[in-house]
Phi, psi and omega in degrees: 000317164298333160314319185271318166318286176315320181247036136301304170314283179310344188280334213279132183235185145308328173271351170267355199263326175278002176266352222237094190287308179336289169300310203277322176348304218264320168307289175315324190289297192308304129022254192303005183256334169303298197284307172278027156272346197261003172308283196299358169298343176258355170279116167278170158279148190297079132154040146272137178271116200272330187298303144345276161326348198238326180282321150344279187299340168318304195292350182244007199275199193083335190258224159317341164324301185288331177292248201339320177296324189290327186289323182247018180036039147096054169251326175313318177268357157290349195044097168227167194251059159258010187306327186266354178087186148303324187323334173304289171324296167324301175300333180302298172344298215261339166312293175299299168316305176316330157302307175269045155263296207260277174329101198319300175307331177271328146349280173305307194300321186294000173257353166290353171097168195307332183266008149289318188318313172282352167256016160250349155277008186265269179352314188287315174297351188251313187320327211295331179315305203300284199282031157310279186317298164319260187322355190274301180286349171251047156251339198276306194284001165275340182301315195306305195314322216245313153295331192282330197264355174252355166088009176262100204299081158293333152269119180299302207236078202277161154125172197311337158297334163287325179282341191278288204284340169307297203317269195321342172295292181334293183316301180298327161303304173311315199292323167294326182284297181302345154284324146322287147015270179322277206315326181286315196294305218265329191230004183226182188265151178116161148259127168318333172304285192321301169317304186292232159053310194269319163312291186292342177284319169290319181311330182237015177303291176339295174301304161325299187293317172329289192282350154324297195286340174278344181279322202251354166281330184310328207081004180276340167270140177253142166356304178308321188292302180315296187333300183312313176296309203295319177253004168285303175334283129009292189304325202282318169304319159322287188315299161344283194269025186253271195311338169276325176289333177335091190222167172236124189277128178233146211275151177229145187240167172213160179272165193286152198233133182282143178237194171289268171340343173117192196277112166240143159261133208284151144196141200237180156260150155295039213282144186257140165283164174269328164237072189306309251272329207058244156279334192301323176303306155290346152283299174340283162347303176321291192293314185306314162330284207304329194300288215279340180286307201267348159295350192257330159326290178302307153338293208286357178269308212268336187278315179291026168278345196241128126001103191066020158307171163272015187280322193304331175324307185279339164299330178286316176294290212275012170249319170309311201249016189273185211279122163115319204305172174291316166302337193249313181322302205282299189290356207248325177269321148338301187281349174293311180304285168343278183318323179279328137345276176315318191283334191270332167284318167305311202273331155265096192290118207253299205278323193278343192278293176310284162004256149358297197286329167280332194277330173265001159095359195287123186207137158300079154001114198067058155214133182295126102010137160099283187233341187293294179283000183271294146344309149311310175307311188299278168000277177308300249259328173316324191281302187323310174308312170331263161356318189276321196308286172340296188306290183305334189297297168302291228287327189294328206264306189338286189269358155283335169310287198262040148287334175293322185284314163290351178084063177249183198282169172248042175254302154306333174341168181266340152307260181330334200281305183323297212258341159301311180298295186301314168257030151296297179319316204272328184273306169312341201260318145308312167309272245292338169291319214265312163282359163263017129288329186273301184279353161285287175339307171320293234271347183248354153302344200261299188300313195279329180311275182343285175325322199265164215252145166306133163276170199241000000 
């Protein structure tokens, strides 16, 4: 059976990908659901001066800013009103999983099955409002604060009226990016989050490489150096997708079962990703990061006008804690590591796999059935993480370091590098799905014609 799979899979052509309506639907819905996230990115919020807005965001870039900006694929220095991205949704994502971690009633409800499921993604979506809402408003008045102290009119008209429809602009976008999102999942290829998240990061690949290259004619960057970005670059996608394929098989026995052939025992594999957790730990990360960074951003301009406000603390903490620093760095992979644990324990039931593997007659060779194996499960999926934990830390801290050292954009990053590659792969790898489901559907459509007998 694995024979005929693989070379289905290999069999798969263009001409079998132009037969397949289905598949191209879901590629076009999705297509056109990228571009009009990357439209409304050009859409301002209502009584912004964007020539203003673009001088403005000059005076403030370089720091956390750009991690964000870079997430919302340059919807942040238009202030458009997609500026906060998805990150709102994520971070709720992560309120709520962590809850149906820790928190006992949501425990139980996570073992009922799919329509619980939809009612902690009903949750995650209300959460998602709330902390919008939050961020919108201290984005809008931070905007009002920062024009007035850098003198740059980026608001036409401040006062509450600005502050009412900014908010609600803001609010309404995210809630729109998370519903293309859903809808891309459920009706296109892909996860939909990943994707707008992976879309504003390819959107600023042009500028990042743009300014490589004005960097190595100018001379401030030397030959050597571009070069150096370049095949790090190369190795780092090589290595990427060496570490996604990556797995550990673990061998599954069945008891022997009589056949045509006589008493056979059956046996298949288990496969563990070496990195289950995927992308998610570094957006996780990200976001946890991006939230507290940029509110204490935003504070500290309205608050630091006076000498000795109560804003320089925090102008001081957010100088401390900005993107490239030792500090942000040392947190920022803690939290990748956190996060990969976690997120590799949600998605892997240690306790529910073992189940399953007794109730179906299944047992790991040397290994007890029941708690014996779960305990195993366990074991392993630790060593693994470890591993997994790691692969991520590096590829991500590596190559911001050393983009730090060189000033280069945080568009080559390795965070970006990461989530681009990983859901190139994951989208590629579904068409591949979608057409090797397509050519059974042929092949078994054929087989019943063949079968079925003429009337005389």
């Amino acid at each position: 059976m694995a024979s005929s799979a693989e070379h289905l899979a290999s069999s798969i052509s263009l001409a079998n990908f132009s037969k397949a309506t289905e598949l191209k639907k879901r590629l076009w819905f999705t297509l056109g659901a990228l571009i009009l996230f990357r439209l409304l990115s050009f859409v301002p919020v209502p009584g912004i001066d964007p020539v203003a807005m673009q001088a403005l965001y000059q005076t403030q870039s370089g720091g956390i800013l750009d991690v964000f900006n870079t997430f919302s694929g340059g919807a942040l220095e238009r202030f458009s009103i997609v500026a906060l991205g998805v990150m709102p949704y994520i971070t709720a994502s992560i309120v709520v999983q962590l809850g149906g971690t820790l928190y006992g009633p949501w425990q139980q409800l996570r073992k009922e099955g799919e329509t619980v499921r939809k009612k902690l993604n009903q949750y995650t979506r209300y959460l998602t409002v709330v902390i919008t809402l939050v961020q919108g408003y201290l984005a809008v008045r931070g905007l009002e604060s920062q024009s007035a102290t850098q003198g740059i009119s980026a608001v036409v008209q401040p006062g509450m009226l600005f502050q009412i429809a900014g908010t609600v602009s803001l609010v309404g976008g995210t809630l729109f990016l998370m519903w293309i999102g859903e809808q891309i999942t459920s009706r296109g290829i892909g996860n939909g989050i990943s994707l707008i998240i992976m879309a504003g990061i390819v959107a600023g690949l042009p500028q990042g490489i743009a300014q490589l290259l004005e960097g190595s004619r100018t001379g401030s960057l030397s030959p050597v150096l571009v070069v150096g970005i370049i095949l790090l670059t190369i190795a780092l996608v090589l290595f990427i997708c060496f570490m996604e394929r990556a797995q550990r098989r673990v061998l599954i026995q069945y008891p022997k079962r009589q056949t045509a052939r006589g008493m056979q025992q059956e046996r298949s594999h288990l496969p563990i990703k070496i990195n289950t957790a995927g992308v998610i730990p570094p957006i996780f990360a990200s976001s946890l990061l991006l939230m507290p960074l940029t509110i204490m951003q935003w504070a500290g301009s309205q608050g630091g006008g006076e000498e000795g406000g109560s804003g320089d603390w925090l102008i001081t903490l957010s100088t401390y804690l900005q993107h490239g620093s030792a500090a942000y760095m040392i947190l920022y992979g803690l939290g990748i590591a956190f996060f990969c644990f976690f997120y590799t324990a949600v998605q892997f039931n240690a306790e529910e796999t073992s189940e399953n593997l007794k109730r179906h007659g299944g047992f790991i060779p040397g290994i007890r059935p029941g708690k014996a194996t779960e305990q195993y499960f366990d074991y392993l999926l630790n060593r693994i993480t470890v591993v997994g934990a790691a692969y991520l830390v590096l590829i991500c801290l590596l190559p911001e370091i050393f983009m730090a050292q060189a000033g280069l954009a945080f568009a080559l990053g390795g965070t970006s590098l990461l989530i681009v590659v990983n859901v190139t792969m994951d989208t590629v790898s579904q068409i591949q799905s979608h057409l090797i489901a397509h050519q059974y559907g042929d092949l078994i459509k054929k087989a019943k014609l063949k079968t079925t007998p003429r009337r005389r």
